[in-house]
N, C-alpha and C positions, 0 to 999 in steps of 0.2 A: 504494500500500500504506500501511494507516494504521500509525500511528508504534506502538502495541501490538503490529502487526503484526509489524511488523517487530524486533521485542525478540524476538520468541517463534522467529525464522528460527533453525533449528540453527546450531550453531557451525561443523559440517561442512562448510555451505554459503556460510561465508563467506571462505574462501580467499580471496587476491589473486590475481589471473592474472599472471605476467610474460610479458612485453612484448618484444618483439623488438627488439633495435638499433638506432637510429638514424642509428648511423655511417657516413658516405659517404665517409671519407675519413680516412688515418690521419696525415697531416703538418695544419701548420699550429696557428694558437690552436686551443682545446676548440671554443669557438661557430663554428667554420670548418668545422668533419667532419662535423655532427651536420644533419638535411636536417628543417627544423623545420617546424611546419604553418601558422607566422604570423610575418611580420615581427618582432610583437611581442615574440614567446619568444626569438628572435634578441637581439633589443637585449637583453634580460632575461638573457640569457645573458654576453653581451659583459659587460656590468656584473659578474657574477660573477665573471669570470673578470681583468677588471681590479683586484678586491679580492680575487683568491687563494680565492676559496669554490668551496670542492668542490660539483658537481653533477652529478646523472643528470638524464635527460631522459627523461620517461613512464617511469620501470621497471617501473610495476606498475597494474593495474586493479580496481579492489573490487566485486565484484555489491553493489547498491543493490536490486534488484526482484527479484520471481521472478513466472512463471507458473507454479504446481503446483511441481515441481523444477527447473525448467528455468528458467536467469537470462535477465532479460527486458531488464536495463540492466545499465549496469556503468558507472562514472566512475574518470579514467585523469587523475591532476593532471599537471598540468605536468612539475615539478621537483621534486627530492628531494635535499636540503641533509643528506648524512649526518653528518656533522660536527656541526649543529645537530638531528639527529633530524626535520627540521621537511619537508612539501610545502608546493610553494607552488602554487596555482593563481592564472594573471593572467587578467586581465578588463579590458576597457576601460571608458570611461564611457557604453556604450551599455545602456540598458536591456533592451532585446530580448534583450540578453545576461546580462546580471547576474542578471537573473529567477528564470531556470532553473537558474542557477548557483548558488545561494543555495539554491535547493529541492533540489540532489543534495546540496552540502557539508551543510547541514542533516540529510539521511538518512546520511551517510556519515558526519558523529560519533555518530548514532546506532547504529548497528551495528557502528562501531569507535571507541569511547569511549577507545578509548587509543591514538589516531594526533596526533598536533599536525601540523596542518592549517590554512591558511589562504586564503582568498579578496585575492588582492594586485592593487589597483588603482595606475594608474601614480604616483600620489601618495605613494602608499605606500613608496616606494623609501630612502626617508632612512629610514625609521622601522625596515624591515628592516634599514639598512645598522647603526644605532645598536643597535639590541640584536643584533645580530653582533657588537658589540663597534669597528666602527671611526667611533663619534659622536663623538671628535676632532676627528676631519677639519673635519666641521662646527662644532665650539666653537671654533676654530682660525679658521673661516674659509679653510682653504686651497683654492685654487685646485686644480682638478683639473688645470690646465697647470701648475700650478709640478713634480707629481710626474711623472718618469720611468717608472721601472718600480716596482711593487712585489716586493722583490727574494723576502720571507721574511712570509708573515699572521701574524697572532694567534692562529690557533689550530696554526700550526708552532711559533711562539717558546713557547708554552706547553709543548707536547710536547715539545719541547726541553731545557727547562733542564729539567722533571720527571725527564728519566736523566739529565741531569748530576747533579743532586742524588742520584741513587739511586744510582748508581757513586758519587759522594763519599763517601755513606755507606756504601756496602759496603766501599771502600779501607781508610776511619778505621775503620771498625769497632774497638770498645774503646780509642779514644783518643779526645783532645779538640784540641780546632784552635785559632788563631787567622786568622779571613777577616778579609783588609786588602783593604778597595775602594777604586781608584784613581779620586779623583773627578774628573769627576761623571757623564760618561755613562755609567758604572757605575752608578748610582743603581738604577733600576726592575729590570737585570737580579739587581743582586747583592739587593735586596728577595724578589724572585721564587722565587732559588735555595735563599736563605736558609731559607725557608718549608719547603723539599723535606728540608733535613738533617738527618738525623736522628741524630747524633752531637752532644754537648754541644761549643758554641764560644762564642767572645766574636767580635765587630766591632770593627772599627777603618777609619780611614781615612787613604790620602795623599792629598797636595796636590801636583803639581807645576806648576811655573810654567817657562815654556819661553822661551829668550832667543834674538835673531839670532845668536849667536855662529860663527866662523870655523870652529872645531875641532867635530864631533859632541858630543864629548866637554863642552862647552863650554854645549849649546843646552838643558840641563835641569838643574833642580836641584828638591830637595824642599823648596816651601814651607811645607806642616801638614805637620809631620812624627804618625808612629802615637804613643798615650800609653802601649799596655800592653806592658808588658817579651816579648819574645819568644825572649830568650834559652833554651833545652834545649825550645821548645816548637816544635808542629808549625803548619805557616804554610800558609795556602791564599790565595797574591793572585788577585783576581780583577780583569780588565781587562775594559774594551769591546770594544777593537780592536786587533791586533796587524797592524803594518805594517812596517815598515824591521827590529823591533825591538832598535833603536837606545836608545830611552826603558825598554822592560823589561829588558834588558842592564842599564841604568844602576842602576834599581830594584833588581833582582835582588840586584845587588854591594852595593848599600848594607846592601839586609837581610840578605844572608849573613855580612857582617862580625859582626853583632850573635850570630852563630852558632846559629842556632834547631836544634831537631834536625834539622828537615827542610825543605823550601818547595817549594812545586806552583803551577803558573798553571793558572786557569783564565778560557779570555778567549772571550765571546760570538761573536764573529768575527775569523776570519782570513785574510790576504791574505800568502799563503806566495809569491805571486809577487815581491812588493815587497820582501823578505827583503836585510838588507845584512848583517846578524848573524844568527849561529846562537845560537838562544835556545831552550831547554825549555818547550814547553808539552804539558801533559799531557793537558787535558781545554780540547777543543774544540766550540763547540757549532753556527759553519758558515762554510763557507769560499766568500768570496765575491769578485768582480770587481773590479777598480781603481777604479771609480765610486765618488763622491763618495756615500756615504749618513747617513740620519736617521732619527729615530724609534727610539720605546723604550728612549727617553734620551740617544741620540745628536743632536748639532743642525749649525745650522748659524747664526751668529752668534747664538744662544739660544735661537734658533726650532727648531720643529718636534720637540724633544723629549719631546710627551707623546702624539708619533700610536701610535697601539696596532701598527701595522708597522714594519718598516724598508722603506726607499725609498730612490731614487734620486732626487736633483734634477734637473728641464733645466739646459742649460748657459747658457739664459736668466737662472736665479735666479743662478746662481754670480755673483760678481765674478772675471773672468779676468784676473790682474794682465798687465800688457804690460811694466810697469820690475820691476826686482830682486824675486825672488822674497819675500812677506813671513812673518814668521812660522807656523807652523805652527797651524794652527788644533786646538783640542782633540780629540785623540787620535788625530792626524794623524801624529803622528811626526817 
């Protein structure tokens, strides 16, 4: 059908067909259940599903041909990335293949000009992973053995702090705040959230510096202390990670001496298991395992703080001390 042709096909006629299930099997990872038509979608799939990207598999098929009324083709992509609105169709580097693939995608932006759509060779795989959002990894250079699990993607942490920020603002409503970000894994989240509130506030930040001491009591103190008075004002600290909290206990008392009117936590992650003190946190944004993680400004000796996820290290990367346990590492507890 020539490509005029095919502009002039009713709108009526170009309905999607959905596609029947794939699912063979309801345990195990995503790429486990799904009974795929080629090794390759397999692997294509595992990859996904090791970056946390949402996929379907075939949901839908687009008539491309007609004879008279009657659809004469239909092309059925791969995968369907809802999250990014995007299909992907893969292809390997065989010609015999790509040919024809190229002549349907071709008709198939034609008669639906408003699908994003692509034709993905196995090269191609960094370049999708990068405008997903996780080309860190790759500026980084990290090893794909160094990461564990990916516990929480880039487009959860988004989703994320967006109603932390919207609950904040519906709380404050007709008041003004002061957010103190406890540095520095706070960094990119308290950026993020900041962005979302929409109630008038100032920033500020701590510094604490953490010693071997005997006593709990003993193993922190505030190095940059905040610069704006926060006395009869309303406080929102914001933390990374709540652990022991042993460290926000400590924080807490120091800013409630100053007597603000009020003071709220809100900390990116928490670990209510690890809990040695009972400490108020209000606004939480997820609660995760005792594993050692990173990213999105969490590290791990400096490293690893600008991967767009949070993750788990192997316990190959870690140094596992074997003499006296040593200082806590940042926002460790």
């Amino acid at each position: 059908m020539a490509s005029s042709a095919q502009n002039s096909v009713p709108q009526k006629w170009r309905r999607p067909v959905r596609q029947r299930s794939r699912l063979v099997r309801r345990t195990g990872p995503a790429h486990a259940r799904v009974e795929f038509a080629h090794p390759s979608e397999q692997e294509f799939a595992r990859f996904l599903d090791y970056y946390r990207i949402r996929w379907v598999y075939e949901p839908v098929s687009f008539p491309i041909a007609w004879e008279g009324t009657r659809v004469s083709e239909m092309f059925t992509p791969d995968f369907y990335l809802p999250e990014h609105d995007l299909y992907i169709e893969l292809t390997t580097m065989k010609q015999s293949l790509v040919t024809p693939k190229n002549r349907k995608l071709r008709m198939l932006r034609e008669l639906y000009p408003e699908l994003n759509v692509r034709l993905l060779y196995r090269k191609d795989y960094q370049q999708l992973l990068a405008k997903a959002g996780y080309g860190a990894v790759e500026v980084q250079n990290l090893r794909k053995q160094d990461v564990g699990d990916i516990l929480i993607s880039p487009v959860e942490l988004e989703t994320r702090v967006r109603a932390l920020a919207r609950k904040i603002s519906r709380d404050y409503r007709g008041q003004s705040l002061v957010v103190v970000g406890v540095l520095k894994g706070v960094t990119f989240f308290l950026a993020d959230l900041a962005r979302g509130i929409k109630v008038p506030f100032v920033i500020d930040y701590l510094d604490l510096k953490r010693y071997a001491g005997a006593q709990p009591s003993d193993r922190v103190r505030i190095a940059r202390d905040i610069d704006y008075p926060i006395a009869g004002r309303h406080v929102l600290l914001v933390e990374d990670i709540v652990n022991t909290g042993l460290t926000l206990d400590y924080v807490l008392s120091e800013l409630r001496a100053r007597e603000p009117a009020s003071i709220e936590v809100v900390t990116l992650l928490d670990r209510p298991l690890r809990r040695l003190v009972k400490v108020p946190v209000r606004y939480v944004g997820f609660q995760i395992p005792n594993d050692y993680v990173v990213g999105y400004g969490l590290d791990y000796r400096e490293l690893y703080r600008n991967l767009p996820f949070i993750c788990t290290l192997r316990a190959s990367v870690l140094d596992i001390p074997t003499a006296p346990t040593p200082v806590s590492p940042e926002g460790a507890e």
